[in-house]
N, C-alpha and C positions, 0 to 999 in steps of 0.2 A: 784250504786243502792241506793235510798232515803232510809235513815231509818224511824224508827218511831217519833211519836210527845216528847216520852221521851227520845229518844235520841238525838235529838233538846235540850231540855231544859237543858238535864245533858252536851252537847255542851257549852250551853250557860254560864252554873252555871260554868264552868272551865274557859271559859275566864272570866267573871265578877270575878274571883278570880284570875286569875294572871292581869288584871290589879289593883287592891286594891294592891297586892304585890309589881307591879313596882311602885304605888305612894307611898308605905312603903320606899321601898329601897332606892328610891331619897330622902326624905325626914331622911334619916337615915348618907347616904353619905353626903347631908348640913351639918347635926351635928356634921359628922367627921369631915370636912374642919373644923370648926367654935371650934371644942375642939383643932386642930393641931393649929391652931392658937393662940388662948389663951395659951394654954401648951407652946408654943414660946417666948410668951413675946409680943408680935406683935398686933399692934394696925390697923393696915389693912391688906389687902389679897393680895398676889403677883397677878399678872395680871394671872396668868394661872388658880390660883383657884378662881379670881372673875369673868372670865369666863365657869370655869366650872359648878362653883355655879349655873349661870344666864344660862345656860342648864338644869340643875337640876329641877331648879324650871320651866322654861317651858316644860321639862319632866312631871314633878310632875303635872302640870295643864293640861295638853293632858290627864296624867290617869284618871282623877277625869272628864274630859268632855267624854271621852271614859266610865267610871264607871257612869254615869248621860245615855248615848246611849243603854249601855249594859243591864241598868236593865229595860229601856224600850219593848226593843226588848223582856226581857227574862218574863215580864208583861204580853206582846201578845200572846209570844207563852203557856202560863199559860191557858189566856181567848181561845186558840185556843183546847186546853187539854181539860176543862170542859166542850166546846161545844162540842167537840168527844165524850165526856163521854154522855152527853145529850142524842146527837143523839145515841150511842147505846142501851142506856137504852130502847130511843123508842123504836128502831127495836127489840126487844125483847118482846116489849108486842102483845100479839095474837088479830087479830081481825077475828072473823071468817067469809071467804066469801064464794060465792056459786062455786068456780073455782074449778072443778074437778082434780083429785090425778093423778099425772099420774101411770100407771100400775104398778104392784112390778115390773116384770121385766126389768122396764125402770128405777128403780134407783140404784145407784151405793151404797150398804152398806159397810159402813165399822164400826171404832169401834164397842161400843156394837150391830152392826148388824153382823148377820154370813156372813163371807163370802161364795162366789161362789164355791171353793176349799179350801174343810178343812182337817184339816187330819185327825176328826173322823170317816169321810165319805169317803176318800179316802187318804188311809196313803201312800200308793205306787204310788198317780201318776198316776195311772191308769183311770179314768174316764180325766184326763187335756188332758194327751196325746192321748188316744182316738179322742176327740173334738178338737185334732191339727192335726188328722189323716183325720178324716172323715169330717170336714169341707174344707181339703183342696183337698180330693179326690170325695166328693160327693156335694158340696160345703150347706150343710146340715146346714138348718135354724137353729135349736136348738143349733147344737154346736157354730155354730158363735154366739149365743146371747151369750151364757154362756161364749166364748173366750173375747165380744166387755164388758158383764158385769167385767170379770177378771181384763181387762186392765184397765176398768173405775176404780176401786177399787184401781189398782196400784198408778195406776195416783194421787190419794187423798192420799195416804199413804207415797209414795214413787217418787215423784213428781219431787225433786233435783236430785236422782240418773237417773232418765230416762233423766233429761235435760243434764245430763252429758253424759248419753252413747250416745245419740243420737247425739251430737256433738262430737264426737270419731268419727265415720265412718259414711259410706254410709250404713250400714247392717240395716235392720230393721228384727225386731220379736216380741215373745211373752215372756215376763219375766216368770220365771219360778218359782212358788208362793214360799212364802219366806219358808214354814215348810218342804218344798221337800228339799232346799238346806241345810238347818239345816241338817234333817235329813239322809241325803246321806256326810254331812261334813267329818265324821268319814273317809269313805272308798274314800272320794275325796285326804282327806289329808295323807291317806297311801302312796299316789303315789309322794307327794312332801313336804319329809322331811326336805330336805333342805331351801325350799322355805320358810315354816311356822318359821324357826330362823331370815330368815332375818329381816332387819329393815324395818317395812310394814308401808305405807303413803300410802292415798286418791288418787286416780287418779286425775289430773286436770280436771278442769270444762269442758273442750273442748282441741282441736289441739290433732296430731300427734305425738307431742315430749314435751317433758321435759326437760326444761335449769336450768342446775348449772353451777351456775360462781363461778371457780377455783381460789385463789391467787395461782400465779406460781412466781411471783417476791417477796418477803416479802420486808419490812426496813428492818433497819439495827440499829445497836447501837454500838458503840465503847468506849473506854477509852478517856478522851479528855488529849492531851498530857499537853498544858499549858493554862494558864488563858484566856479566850476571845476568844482561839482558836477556829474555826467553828467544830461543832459537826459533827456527822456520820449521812447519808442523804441517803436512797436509795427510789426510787420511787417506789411506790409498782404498779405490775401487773397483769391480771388476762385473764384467759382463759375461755369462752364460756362452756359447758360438754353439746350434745344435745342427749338428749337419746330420740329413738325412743321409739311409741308405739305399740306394737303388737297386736295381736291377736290371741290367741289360740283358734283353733277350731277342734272341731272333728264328725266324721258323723255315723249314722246308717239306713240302710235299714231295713223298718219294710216289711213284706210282707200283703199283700190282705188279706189272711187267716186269720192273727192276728188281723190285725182291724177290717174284717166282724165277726170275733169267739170269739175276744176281749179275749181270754185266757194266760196270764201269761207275756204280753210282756212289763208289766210296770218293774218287776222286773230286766229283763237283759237289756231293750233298756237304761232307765236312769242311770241303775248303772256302762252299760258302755261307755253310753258320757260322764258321770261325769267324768269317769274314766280315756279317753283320753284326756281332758280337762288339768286336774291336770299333766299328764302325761306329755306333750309336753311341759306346762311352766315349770316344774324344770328340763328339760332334758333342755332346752333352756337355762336354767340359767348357767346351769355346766359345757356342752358343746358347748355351739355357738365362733361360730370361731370369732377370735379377742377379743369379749365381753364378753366370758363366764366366769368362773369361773377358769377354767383350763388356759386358755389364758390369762389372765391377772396376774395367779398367777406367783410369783416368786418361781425358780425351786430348791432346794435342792436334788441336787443325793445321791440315796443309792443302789451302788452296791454288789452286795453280790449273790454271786453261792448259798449258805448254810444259808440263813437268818436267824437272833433270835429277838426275840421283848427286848431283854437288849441291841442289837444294833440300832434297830428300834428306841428306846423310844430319845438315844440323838438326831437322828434327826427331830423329833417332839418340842423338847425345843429349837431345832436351828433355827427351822422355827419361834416359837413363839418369839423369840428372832428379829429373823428378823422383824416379824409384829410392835413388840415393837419399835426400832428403828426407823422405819419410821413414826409411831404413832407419839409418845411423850406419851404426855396428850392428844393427842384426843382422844384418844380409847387403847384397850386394848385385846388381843387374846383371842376370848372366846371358839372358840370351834373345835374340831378336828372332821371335814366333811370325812366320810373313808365309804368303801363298807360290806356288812356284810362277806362277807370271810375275809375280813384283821379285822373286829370285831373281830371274832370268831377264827381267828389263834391268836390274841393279848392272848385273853382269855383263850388259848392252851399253851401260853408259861410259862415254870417253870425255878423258879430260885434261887439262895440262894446267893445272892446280893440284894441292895434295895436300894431307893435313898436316897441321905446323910440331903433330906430337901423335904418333903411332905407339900403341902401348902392346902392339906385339910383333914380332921379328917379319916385317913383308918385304917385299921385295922393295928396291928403291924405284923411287914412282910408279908407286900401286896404291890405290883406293881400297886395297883390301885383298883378300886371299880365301881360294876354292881348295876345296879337297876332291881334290879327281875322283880319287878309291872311292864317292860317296854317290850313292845314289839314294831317292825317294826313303825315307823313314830309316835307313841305316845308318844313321849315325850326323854330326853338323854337315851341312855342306860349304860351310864354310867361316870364314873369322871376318869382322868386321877392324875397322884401324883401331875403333875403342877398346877391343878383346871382347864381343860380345859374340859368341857362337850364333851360327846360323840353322835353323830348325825352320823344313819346309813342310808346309800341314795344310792341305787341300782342302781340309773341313770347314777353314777358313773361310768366312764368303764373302761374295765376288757379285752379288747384287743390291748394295748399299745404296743410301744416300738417293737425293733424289733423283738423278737418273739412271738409278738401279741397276751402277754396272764400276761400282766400287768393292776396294775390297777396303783391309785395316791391315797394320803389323804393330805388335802388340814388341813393348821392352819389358822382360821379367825377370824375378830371381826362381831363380827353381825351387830354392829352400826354403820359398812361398807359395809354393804350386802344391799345394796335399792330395793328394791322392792314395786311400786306401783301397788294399786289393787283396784275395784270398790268392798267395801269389805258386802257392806248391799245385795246385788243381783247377785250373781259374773256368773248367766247363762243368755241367751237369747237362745232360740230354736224356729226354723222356718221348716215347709216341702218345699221341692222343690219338680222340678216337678217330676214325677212318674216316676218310670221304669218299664215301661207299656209291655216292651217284656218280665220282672223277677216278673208281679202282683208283683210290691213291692212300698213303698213310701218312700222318703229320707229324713231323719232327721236330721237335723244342730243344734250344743251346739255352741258355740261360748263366746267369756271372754275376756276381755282386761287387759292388764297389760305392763308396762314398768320396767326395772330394770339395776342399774349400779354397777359396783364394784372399778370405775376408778376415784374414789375421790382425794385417794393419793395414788402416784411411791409407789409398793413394798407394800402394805398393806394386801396384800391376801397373803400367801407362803403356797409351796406345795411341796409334800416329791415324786419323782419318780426313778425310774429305775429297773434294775432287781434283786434287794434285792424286790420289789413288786410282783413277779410274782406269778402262782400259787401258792396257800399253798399247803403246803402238814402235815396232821394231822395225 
């Protein structure tokens, strides 16, 4: 994609300075030759440096005929700058002519113009989804102006993220104005608490999938045994990581009634597509077979008839132990992902032991430390004595193992947790066709996202068996 005229020029001003540099440097290496010589005694140059000399200096005249090209070019594109200037200036002065306005509601407002959907005018949603209602069931002039003005608005505002969704899939719809996502965020992001720690990145511009290239072969390095002997040599290699992109979506049947009565259905139709939305990517994250979270972790067992959290707690530094190991320096175990019953048994267990080395500020004889201010999905609930933050995530489940009433708690780094996401508009919602025998009309959210956890072997560990099973308080 072309850039602009100054970034031409600041192009240009980088090469006209690295060549001025290469005719320094030839011109710097002459001088070495020419002092090593003198410093010698030596009244001529050995053939090798009055060859390289006679390099030098046709080095040194290439930069100086390339620094005579460079500043022309960087001339033009100067004279090319102030005519842009020029010409904008013009186009900025008014002339007034007799060419009629077109209608207000043919133009697309945005900045200081109101939008179509505000939220002092409609804070719930309710007049958008109406007009995604009844335009697609009555095919109702008004609301389609108001839906074709919405988009037009999008389109000027948000311009980059539609070109990327729209190259993700075949789906088309209607973006779902930005102050509805804002404000439904809260009760979206209850539903995936785990999802909001990970390491969240852009969705790509376009495709299906996302490639990380893996080194799976490193060098190598060795002690060199004797003088001249050949060094340590390994050829490094690397593996492809193609992670799909998905789509989470979820639907709602509004019926007849609600959109001819329009009474109350902004409230529960959007807050619970949000709701499914949220729901199915971090249930996807934790549990999809092979790729989830559980599957790719490494398994530490904790058996136990009679469970205690002073037995629990060594296998959580063991797991983090683990993560470290396979880390190194790239990362580090940030946080224990666990279901709110193993929260709240943790939080039930007493003891009079304590660990021999707390690595962050808890009270004196305390196993550990809550965040009161913290409820469900807002934020850790709490710190462990190793510093590993607390993330409660209900998606987690809770009928494992063979008497299918196990859960797991998983030790991570986050900065191993990927998760991509289109993060300025993360809904699209469309109606399909009617279900004309239930008078009702079918509503579609829809979200893209891709996510891995398969960076490096052994980076994820996780604590299971029947030391997990029900609590009993």
């Amino acid at each position: 994609m072309p850039g602009t005229i100054d970034d031409l020029i600041a192009s240009i001003e980088v090469e006209l300075e690295a060549a001025h540099k290469r005719g320094k440097k030839c011109g710097a290496e002459i001088q070495l030759i020419l002092d090593k010589a003198q410093q010698d005694g030596r009244s001529s140059l050995t053939t090798e440096e009055d060859e390289r000399v006679a390099e030098l200096f046709a080095a040194r005249d290439q930069s100086r005929n390339d620094v005579t090209g460079i500043e022309n070019k960087l001339a033009n594109a100067n004279k090319i700058k102030t005519e842009e200037m020029e010409r904008q200036a013009k186009a900025k002065e008014q002339t007034p002519t007799q060419a009629r306005r077109p209608s207000y509601d043919q133009v697309a407002r945005v900045g200081q113009e109101e939008r179509t959907y505000r939220k002092d005018q409609d804070p719930h949603g309710k007049s958008f989804l109406m007009d995604v209602s009844r335009q697609f069931l009555y095919q109702d002039v008004e609301a389609s102006s108001r839906l074709s003005r919405h988009m037009a608005e999008e389109r000027v505002e948000r311009a980059e993220y539609l070109q990327r969704a729209v190259g993700t899939s075949a789906f088309s719809g209607l973006t779902v104005p930005q102050f509805l996502t804002d404000m439904y965020a809260p009760a979206t992001a209850n539903l995936r608490p785990f999802a909001d720690v990970c390491n969240r990145h852009p969705l790509p511009d376009s495709g299906m999938s996302v490639n990380i290239s893996r080194i799976t072969t490193a060098s190598s390095a060795a002690n060199q045994a004797n003088e001249n002997d050949a060094v340590s040599e390994t050829n490094m290699d690397d593996t492809l990581l193609t992670v799909p992109v998905k789509t989470a979506a979820g639907q709602q049947t509004v019926s007849r009634q609600a959109i001819d009565r329009g009474t109350g259905i902004e409230d529960v139709t959007m807050q619970d597509l949000f709701n499914r939305v949220a729901t199915v990517l971090d249930y996807t994250l934790i549990n999809e077979a092979t790729t989830g979270l559980s599957a790719v972790a490494q398994a530490t067992a904790y058996t136990d008839a009679t469970p205690t959290g002073a037995e629990l707690y060594p296998k959580i530094l063991g797991a983090a132990s683990g993560v470290e190991a396979a880390l190194l320096a790239m990362g580090r175990p940030s946080h224990a992902v666990m279901s709110s019953r193993r929260w709240y048994w943790l939080s039930s267990q007493m003891s009079s032991t304590w660990p021999m080395i707390n690595w962050t500020n808890l009270p004196v004889q305390a196993a550990g430390t809550a965040n009161p201010q913290s409820s469900y999905a807002s934020g850790p609930r709490g710190v462990l004595p190793c510093g590993l933050e607390v993330v409660v995530d209900n998606n987690i489940a809770t009928n494992l193992g063979t008497g299918t009433n196990e859960d797991e708690l998983f030790v991570v780094p986050s900065t191993e947790c990927h998760l991509w996401e289109d993060t300025n508009a993360p809904m699209f919602i469309r109606a399909e066709q009617a279900k004309a025998a239930n008078l009702g009309v079918l509503l579609v959210a829809y979200s893209y996202y891709a996510y891995t956890f398969g960076r490096y072997t052994n980076a994820i560990q996780k604590i299971s068996g029947t030391g997990l099973s029900t609590p009993a308080f």
